[in-house]
C-alpha positions, 0 to 999 in steps of 0.5 A, a space after each residue: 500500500 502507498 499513501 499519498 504523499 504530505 512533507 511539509 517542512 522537517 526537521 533533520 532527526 523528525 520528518 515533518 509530514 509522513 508519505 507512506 512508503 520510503 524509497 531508499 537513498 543512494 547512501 542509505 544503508 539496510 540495516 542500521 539497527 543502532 539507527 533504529 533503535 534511537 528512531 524508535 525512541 525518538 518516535 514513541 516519545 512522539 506517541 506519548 507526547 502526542 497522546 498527552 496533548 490529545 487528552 488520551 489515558 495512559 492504557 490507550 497510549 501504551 497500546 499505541 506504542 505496543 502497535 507501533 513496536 509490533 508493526 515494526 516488527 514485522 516490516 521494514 522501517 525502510 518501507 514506511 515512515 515511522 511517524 505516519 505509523 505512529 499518527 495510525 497507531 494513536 488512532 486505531 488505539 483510540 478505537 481499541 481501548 474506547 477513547 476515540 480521538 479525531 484524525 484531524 485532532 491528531 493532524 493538528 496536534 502532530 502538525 504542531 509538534 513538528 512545527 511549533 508555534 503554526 497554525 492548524 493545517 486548512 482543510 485543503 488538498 495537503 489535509 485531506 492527502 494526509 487524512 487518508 495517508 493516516 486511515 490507509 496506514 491504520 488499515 495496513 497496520 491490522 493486516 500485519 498484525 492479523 488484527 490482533 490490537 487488544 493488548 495486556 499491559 502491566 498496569 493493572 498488575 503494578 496497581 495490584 502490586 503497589 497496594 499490596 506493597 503499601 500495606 507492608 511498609 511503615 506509613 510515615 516512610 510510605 509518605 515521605 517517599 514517591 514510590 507509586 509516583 516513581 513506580 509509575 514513571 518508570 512503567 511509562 519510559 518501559 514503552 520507548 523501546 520494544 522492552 514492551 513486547 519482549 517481557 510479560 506485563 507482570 515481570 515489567 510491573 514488579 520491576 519497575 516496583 522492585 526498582 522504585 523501592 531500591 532507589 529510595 532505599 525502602 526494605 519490606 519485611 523478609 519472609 521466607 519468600 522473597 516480597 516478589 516471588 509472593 506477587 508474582 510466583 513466575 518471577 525470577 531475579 533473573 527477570 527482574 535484573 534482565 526488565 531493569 537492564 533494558 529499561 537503564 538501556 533505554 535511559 542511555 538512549 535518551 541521553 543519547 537522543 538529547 
């Protein structure tokens, strides 16, 4: 499939306006997966910032950025531009988890990111062209994914965990430090890379638990069980070191991307 084309201008590292399919250049290599990997970086913060902007929940967020890494794992990033498929997959999110968000609110907010400070596109030939380039993409991105777009997310196991948590630590140390905050933050920055998809949603929670409390130096009573094991019995140390090597993995790249 081929959308039709829309490139306003850009920035270097943010293409202004996807076009569908992307022909290579001359000197553009195959495959550059340390290239990749801080484009998809770059273009999921696009998705939560975007998301944010649009007044979207966290799930429906998440869920597009799941769509996202899924779709680009089955095709090329050479074969189409990332941020159109970004802008499909916070609309068919929308769709998926109930929270229905206009192409054109989508457009104006992602024309706006690209160029600070304009105008919301005119409803001419450019908006329209790229209005279809969006439904077009959203159809392309359900054929590769079988349309299998429902997705399980850590969120409700993090929510389940952190009560849990609470009502085994001193209060007064519970208030004076933001592990939920903190718990949440980390469970958010999880979805910038394909760490998402390559671990279970429970694993991704009570690490991102596990390291919220080590951060702030809390210590829950020792059992004969480690405080893990008892809320997720799948859990391994090995899990939790591997979720929280990706997510510091992730931190390194946005210092990198800065």
């Amino acid at each position: 499939m081929e959308a039709p084309s829309s490139r306003p201008s850009a920035t270097p590292d943010a293409p202004g306006w996807p076009a569908g399919r992307r022909p290579l250049s001359g000197g553009e290599s195959e495959c550059d997966p340390a290239r990749d990997t801080k484009t998809h970086f770059r273009v999921c913060r696009f998705i939560m910032e975007t998301g944010v902007k649009l007044g979207m929940r966290s799930v429906p967020v998440a869920t597009a950025c799941v769509l996202y890494h899924r779709f680009f794992k089955r095709v090329s990033m050479r074969a189409y531009e990332p941020y159109l498929v970004a802008m499909s997959c916070l609309y068919l999110a929308g769709k998926v988890e109930e929270q229905h968000v206009r192409t054109r609110d989508i457009i104006n907010v992602s024309h706006r990111y690209f160029n600070s400070g304009s105008a919301p596109l005119d409803c001419d030939k450019e908006f329209w062209d790229l209005r279809d380039s969006v439904v077009q993409c959203e159809l392309l991105i359900l054929r590769q994914l079988n349309f299998q777009v429902s997705f399980e997310h850590p969120h409700k196991y993090l929510l389940h965990y952190l009560l849990s948590v609470k009502s085994l630590v001193n209060r007064h140390a519970w208030s004076r430090t933001p592990i939920t905050e903190t718990s949440w933050a980390l469970l958010r920055d999880c979805y910038h890379g394909d760490m998402c998809i390559r671990h279970t949603p429970q694993h991704i929670a009570i690490a991102t638990l596990y390291l919220a409390l080590n951060s702030y130096g809390v210590e829950l009573p020792v059992g004969e069980k480690e405080w893990w094991q008892v809320l997720c019995e799948d859990a391994t140390k090995a899990n939790i070191d591997a979720v929280i090597s990706d997510l510091l993995q992730l931190y390194d790249m946005d210092a990198k991307c800065i």
